[in-house]
C-alpha positions as CSV (number, residue, x, y, z in Angstrom):
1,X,0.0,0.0,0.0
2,X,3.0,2.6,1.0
3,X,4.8,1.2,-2.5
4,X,1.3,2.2,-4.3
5,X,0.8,5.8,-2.6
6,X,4.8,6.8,-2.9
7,X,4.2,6.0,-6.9
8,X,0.6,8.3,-6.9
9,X,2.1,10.9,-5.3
10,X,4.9,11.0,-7.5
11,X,2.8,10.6,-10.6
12,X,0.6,13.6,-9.6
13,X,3.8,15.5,-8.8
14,X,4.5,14.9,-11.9
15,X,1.7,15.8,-14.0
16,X,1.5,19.3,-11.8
17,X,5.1,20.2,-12.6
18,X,4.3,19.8,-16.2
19,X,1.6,21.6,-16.2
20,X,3.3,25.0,-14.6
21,X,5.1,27.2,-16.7
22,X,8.1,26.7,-14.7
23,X,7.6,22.5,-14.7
24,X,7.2,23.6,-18.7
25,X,10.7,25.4,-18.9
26,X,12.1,21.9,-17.4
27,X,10.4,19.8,-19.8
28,X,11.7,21.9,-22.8
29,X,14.5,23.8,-22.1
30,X,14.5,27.8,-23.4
31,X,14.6,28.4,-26.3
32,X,13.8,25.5,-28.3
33,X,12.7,27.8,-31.4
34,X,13.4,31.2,-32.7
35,X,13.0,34.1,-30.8
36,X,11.5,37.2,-32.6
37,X,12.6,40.6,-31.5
38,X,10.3,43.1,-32.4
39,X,12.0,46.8,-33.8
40,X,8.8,49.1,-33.8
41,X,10.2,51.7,-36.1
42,X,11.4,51.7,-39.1
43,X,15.3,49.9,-40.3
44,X,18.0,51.7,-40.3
45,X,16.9,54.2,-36.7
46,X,18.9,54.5,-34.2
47,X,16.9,51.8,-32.2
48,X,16.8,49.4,-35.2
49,X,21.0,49.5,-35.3
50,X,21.2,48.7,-31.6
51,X,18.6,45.9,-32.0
52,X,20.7,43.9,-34.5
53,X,23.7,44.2,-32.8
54,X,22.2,42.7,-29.8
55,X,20.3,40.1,-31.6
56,X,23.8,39.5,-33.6
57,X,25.7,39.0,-30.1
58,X,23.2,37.1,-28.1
59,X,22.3,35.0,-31.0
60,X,24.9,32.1,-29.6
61,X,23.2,32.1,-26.4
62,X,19.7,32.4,-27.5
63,X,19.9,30.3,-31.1
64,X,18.2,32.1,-33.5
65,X,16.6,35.6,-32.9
66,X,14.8,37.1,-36.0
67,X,14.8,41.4,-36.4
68,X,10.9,42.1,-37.1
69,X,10.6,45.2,-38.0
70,X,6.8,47.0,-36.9
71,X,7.2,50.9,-37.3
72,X,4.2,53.0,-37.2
73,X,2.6,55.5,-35.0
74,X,5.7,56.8,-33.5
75,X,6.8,53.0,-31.8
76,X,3.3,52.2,-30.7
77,X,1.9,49.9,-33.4
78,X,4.9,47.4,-32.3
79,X,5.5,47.7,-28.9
80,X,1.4,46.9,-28.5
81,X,1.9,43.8,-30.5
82,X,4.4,42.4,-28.1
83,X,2.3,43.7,-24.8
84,X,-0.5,41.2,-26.6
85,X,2.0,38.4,-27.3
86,X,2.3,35.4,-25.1
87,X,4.8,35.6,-22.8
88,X,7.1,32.9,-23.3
89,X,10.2,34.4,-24.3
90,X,9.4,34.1,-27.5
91,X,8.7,37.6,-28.4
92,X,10.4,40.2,-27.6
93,X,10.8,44.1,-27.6
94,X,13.7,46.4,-28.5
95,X,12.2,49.5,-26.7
96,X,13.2,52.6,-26.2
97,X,12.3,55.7,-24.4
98,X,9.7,57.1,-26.8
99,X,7.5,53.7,-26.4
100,X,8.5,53.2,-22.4
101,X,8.2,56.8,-21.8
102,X,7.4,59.5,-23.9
103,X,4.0,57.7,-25.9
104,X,2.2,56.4,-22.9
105,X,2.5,59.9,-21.3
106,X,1.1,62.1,-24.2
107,X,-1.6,59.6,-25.7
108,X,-4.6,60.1,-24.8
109,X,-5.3,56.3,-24.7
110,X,-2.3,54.2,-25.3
111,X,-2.6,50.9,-26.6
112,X,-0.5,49.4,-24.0
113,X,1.0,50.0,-20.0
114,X,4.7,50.2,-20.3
115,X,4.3,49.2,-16.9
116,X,1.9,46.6,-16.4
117,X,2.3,44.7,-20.0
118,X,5.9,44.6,-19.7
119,X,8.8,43.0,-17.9
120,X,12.3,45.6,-18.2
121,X,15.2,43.0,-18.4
122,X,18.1,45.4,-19.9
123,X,18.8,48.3,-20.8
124,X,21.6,47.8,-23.5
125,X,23.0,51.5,-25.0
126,X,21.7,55.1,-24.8
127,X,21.8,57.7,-27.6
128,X,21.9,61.2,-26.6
129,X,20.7,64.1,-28.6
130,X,22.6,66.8,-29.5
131,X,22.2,71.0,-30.3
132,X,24.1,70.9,-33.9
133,X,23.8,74.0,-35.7
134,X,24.7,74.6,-39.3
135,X,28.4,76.6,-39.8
136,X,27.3,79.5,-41.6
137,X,25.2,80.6,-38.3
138,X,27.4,83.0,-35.7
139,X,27.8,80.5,-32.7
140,X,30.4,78.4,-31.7
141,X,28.9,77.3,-28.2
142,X,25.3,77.2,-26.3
143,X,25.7,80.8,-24.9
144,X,26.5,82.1,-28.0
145,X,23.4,80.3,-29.2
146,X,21.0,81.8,-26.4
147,X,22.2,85.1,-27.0
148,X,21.5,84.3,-30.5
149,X,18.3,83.2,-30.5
150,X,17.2,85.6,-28.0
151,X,18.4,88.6,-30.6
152,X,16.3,86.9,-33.3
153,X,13.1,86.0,-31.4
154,X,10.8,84.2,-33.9
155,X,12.8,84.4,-37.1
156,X,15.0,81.0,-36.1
157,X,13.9,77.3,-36.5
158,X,15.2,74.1,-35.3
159,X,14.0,70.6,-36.8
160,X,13.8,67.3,-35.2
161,X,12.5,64.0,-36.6
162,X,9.3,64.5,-35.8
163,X,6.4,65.8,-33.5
164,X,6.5,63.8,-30.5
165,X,10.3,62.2,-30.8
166,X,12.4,62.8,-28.2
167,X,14.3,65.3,-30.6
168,X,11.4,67.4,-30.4
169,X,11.1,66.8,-26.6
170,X,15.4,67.8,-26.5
171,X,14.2,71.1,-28.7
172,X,11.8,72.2,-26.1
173,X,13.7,71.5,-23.6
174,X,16.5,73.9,-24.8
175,X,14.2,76.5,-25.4
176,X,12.8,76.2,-21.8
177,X,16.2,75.5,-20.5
178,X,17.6,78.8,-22.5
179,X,14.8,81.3,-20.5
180,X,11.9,80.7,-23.2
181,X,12.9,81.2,-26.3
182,X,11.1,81.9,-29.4
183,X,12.4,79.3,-32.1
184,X,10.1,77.4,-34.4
185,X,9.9,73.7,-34.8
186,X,10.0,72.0,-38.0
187,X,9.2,68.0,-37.8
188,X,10.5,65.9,-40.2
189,X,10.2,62.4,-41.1
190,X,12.8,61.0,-39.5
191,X,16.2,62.6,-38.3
192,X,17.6,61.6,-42.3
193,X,15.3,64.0,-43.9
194,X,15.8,67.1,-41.2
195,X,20.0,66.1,-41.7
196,X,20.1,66.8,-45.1
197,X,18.6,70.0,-44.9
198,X,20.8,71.0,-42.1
199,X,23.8,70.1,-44.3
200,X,22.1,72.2,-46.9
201,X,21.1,75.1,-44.3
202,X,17.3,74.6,-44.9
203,X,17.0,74.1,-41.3
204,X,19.8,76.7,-39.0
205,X,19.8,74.0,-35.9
206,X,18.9,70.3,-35.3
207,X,18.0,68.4,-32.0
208,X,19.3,64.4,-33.3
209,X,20.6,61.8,-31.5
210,X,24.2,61.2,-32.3
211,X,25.2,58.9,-34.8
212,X,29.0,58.2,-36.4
213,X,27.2,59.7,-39.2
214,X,26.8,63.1,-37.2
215,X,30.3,63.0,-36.0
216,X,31.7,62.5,-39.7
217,X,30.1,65.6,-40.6
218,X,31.2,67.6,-38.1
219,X,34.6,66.5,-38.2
220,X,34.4,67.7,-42.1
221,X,32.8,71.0,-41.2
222,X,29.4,70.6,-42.7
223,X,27.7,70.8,-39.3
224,X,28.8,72.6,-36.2
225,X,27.7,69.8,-33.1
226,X,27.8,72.5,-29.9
227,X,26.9,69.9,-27.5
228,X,25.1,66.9,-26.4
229,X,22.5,66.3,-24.3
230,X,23.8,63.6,-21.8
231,X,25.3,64.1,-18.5
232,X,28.5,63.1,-19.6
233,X,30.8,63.7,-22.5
234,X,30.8,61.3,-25.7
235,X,33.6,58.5,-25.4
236,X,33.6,58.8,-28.8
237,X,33.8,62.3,-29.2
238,X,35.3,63.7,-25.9
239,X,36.0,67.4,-27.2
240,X,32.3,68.1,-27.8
241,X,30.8,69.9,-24.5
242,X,27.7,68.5,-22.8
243,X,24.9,70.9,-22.8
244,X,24.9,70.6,-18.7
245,X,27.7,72.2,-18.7
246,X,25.8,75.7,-19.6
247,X,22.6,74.4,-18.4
248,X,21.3,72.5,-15.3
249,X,19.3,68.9,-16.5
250,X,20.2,69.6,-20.3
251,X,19.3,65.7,-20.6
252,X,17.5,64.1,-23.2
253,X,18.5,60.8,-24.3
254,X,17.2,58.0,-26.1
255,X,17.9,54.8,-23.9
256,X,17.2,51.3,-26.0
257,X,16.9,48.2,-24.1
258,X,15.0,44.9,-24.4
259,X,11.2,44.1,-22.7
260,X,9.2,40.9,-22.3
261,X,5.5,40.6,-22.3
262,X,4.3,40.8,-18.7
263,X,4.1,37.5,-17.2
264,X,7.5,36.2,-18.8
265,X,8.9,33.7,-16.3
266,X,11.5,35.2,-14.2
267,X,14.3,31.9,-15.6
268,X,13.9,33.2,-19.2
269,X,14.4,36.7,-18.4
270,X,16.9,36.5,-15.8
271,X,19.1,34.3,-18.4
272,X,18.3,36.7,-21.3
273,X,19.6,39.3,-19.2
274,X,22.8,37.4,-17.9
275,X,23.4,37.0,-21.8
276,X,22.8,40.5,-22.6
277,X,25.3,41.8,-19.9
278,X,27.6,38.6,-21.2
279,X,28.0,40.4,-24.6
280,X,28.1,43.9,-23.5
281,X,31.3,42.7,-21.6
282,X,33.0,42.2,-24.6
283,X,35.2,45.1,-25.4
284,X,34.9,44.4,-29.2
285,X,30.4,45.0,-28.7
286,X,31.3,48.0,-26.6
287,X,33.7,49.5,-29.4
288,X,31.1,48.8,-31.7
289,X,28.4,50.7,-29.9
290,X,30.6,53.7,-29.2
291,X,32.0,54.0,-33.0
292,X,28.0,54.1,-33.6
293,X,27.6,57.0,-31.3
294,X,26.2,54.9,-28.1
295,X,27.2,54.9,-24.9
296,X,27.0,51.0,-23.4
297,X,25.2,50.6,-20.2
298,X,27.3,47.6,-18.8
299,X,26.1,47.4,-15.3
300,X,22.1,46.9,-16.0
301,X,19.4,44.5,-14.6
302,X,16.2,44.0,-14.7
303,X,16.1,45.9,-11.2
304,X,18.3,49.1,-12.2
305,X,16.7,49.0,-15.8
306,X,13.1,49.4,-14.0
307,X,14.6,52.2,-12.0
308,X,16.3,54.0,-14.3
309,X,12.6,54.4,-16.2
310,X,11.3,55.6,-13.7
311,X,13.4,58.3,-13.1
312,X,13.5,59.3,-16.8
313,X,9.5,59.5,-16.3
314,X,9.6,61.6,-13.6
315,X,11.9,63.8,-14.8
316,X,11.0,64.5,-18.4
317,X,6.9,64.4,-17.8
318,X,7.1,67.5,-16.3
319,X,8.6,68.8,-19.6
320,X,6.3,67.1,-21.6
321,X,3.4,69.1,-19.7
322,X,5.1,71.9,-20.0
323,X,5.9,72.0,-23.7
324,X,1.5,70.4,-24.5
325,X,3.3,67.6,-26.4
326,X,1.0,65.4,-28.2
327,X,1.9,62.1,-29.3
């Protein structure tokens, strides 16, 4: 009778295990199939370029991850097709802060909770924006810029890839930051469109994120970059000033990271993560980001990721409210 109740018991211990998601995970170890990481913009962005090198480093790890790329609606149309996805580590998002931070906080009814749909596991690179300027105008810092702009109250404009971007959210927050001044926005479609006329002087002053495409052309002299918007200075360009420098929380930065669907077992994020902070500890993936213009984050998890969010919300909704963005 003991034999015949030890062999039950074990049986139904059995069955039970197999039947939880974590009892699953045993049964068939992660991944056992490709993992799709989903880019909501367009190829080519910034957060598209930091998503393939990521998939391209963890793909030993991880097997194969497939790039999807679902732009439209500024990040939204994406990152709500993940939050919907089931979450089994097989579907991923490369976020960033326009679809963490930035969309939920201007829409008037987001298609998602960045905080309730998702899991944060890492955040892998920022991008900061930048004040660029084209040569031909009279500045060769941010004060000069200020006094500038302030001398020609309505007649400048500044363009940014487009209403709702966090280049637009970096222009008003220069022109708050610089004692309100009058400068008129111009979106574009994209940063490549509002570049070009820069380079041509279309457009007298940008807001982009910086790219080694940006730093090429202004180590040839067809843009003027005054600063960047980041707390510290470029590692790849460490002679360009940081707008802080002139003035206080001059911060506007584009962080990129990867999210899971909310309910993601805690074993496949915490192993996605381990492998994410695995590659970013490779000197050749962190020469690679910087030569890009990115600055690595090589000490997230999970934990700081979440936290570093949620300061980034705190401290650029006020500016949001300020400026009436609308997503």
């Amino acid at each position: 009778m003991k034999v015949f109740l030890r062999r039950s018991f074990a049986l139904v211990a059995a069955a039970a295990a197999a039947l939880s998601p974590l009892g699953a995970i045993a049964q068939a170890p992660y991944p056992d199939k490709p993992i799709r990481l989903v880019v909501p913009f367009a190829p080519g962005g910034v957060v598209d370029t930091v998503g393939r090198l990521w998939a391209q480093r963890v793909g030993p790890g991880l097997g194969t991850v497939i790039v999807e790329n679902r732009g439209g609606a500024g990040g939204t149309i994406g990152t709500a097709d993940v939050a919907r996805a089931q979450p089994d580590g097989y579907t991923l998002l490369l976020g960033n802060t326009s679809t963490q931070v930035l969309n939920p906080a201007t829409m008037a009814r987001p298609p998602y909770d960045p905080v309730k749909d998702f899991i944060t596991i890492d955040i892998i690179a920022i991008s900061a924006t930048s004040i660029i300027v084209h040569p031909s105008l009279p500045v060769r810092d941010v004060s000069s810029l200020i006094a500038y702009a302030k001398a020609n109250a309505g007649k400048l404009s500044y363009g940014s890839a487009g209403a709702g971007t966090v280049t637009h959210l970096a222009g008003e927050m220069f022109k708050q930051r610089g004692g309100g001044l009058d400068i008129v926005h111009v979106p574009y479609k994209g940063a490549g469109p509002g570049i070009a006329d820069l380079v041509s002087g279309y457009v007298p002053i940008m807001t982009p994120n910086i790219t080694g495409q940006l730093l090429s052309l202004h180590e040839a002299g067809k843009v003027r970059i005054l600063a960047v918007n980041a707390a510290q200075r470029l590692k790849a360009a460490p002679n360009i000033p940081t707008a802080v420098e002139t003035l206080p929380d001059m911060i506007a930065l584009v962080f990129s990271g990867v999210f899971a669907p909310a309910g993601t077992p805690r074993p496949i994020v915490d192993r996605i993560s381990q492998l994410t902070r695995k590659a970013l500890a490779d000197p050749a993936f962190q020469n690679t980001l910087v030569q890009s213009g990115f600055e690595p984050v090589l000490d997230s998890s999970p934990e700081k990721a979440q936290s570093f969010i949620e300061q980034e919300h705190k401290r650029l909704v006020p500016v949001i409210k300020a400026a009436g963005f609308k997503s």
